[in-house]
RODO-2510 file (C-alpha; in nm, 4 decimals, decimal comma):
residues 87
     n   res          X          Y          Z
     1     x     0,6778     0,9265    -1,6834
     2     x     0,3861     1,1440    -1,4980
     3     x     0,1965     0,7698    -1,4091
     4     x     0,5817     0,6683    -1,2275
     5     x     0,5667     1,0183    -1,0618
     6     x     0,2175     0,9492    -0,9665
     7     x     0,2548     0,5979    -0,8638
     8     x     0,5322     0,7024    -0,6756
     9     x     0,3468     0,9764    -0,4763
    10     x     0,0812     0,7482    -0,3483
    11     x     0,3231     0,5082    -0,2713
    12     x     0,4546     0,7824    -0,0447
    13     x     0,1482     0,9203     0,0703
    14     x     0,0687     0,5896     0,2317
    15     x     0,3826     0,5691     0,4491
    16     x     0,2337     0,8129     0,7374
    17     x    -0,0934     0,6083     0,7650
    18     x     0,0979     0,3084     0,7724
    19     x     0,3293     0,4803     1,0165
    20     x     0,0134     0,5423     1,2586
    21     x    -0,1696     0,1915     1,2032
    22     x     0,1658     0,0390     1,3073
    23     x     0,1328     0,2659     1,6848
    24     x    -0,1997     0,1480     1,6901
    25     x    -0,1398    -0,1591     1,7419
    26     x     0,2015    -0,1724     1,9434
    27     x     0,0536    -0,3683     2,2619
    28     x     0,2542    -0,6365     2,4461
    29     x     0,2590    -0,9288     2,1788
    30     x     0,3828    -1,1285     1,9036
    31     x     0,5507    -0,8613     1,6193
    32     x     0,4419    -1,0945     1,3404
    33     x     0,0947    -1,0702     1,4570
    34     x     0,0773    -0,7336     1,5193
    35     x     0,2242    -0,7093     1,1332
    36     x    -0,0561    -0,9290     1,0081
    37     x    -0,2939    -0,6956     1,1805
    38     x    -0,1785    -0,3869     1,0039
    39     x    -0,1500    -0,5750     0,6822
    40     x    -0,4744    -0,6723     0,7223
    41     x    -0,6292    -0,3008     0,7578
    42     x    -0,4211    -0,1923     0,4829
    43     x    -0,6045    -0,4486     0,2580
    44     x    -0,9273    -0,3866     0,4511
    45     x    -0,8682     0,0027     0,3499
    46     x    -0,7001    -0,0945    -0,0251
    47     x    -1,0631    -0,3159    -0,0742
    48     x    -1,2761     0,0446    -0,0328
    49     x    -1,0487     0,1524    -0,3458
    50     x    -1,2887     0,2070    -0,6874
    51     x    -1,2285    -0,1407    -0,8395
    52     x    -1,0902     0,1041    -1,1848
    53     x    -0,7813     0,1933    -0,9183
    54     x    -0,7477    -0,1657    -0,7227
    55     x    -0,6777    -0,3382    -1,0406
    56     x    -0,4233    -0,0619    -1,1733
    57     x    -0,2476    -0,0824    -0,8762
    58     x    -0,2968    -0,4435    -0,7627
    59     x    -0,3146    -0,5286    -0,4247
    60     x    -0,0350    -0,8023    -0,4151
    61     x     0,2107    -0,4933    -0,4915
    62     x     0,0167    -0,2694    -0,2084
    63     x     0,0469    -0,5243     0,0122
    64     x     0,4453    -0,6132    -0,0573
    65     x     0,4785    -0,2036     0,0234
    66     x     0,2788    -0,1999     0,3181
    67     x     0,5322    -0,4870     0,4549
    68     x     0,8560    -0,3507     0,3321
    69     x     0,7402    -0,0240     0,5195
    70     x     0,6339    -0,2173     0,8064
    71     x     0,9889    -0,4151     0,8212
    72     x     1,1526    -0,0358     0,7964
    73     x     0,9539     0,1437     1,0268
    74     x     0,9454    -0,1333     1,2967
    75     x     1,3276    -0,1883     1,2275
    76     x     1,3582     0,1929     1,2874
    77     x     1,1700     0,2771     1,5936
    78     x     1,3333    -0,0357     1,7730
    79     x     1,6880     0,0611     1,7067
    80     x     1,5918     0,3975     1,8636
    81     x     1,3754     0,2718     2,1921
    82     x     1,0536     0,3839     2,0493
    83     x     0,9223     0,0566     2,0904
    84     x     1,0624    -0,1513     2,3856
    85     x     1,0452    -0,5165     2,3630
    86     x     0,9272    -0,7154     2,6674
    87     x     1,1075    -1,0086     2,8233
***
């Protein structure tokens, strides 16, 4: 039970970084580019991992996260004009 709880806190921990790589790169621009771009840090930043932790974690399931957080968060701060999309 304590490796769900702390699986489930880093999963959680990573939402606010993700949060602020996804303002970084709102520009003018294709969204599923600017969604490769900040699944592409978040492997860039899951590669620094000790390899012991990459392989417990895996970074096929980091990276399915990362893009079901990106899918919500984008989602989100469209539907409430955070992000205005450009004609």
């Amino acid at each position: 039970m304590s490796n769900i709880i702390q699986a489930l806190r880093v999963a959680l921990s990573v939402i606010p970084e993700v949060i602020n790589i996804i303002k970084a790169v709102e520009l003018p621009g294709s969204g599923a580019d600017k969604a490769a771009a900040v699944l592409q840090i978040v492997t860039a930043a899951f590669q620094t991992l000790p390899a012991d932790v990459a392989s417990a974690i895996g970074l096929d399931k980091v990276q399915a996260f990362a893009s079901k957080v990106i899918d919500i968060v984008v989602g989100f701060l469209n539907k409430v004009g955070v992000f205005k999309k450009t004609a």
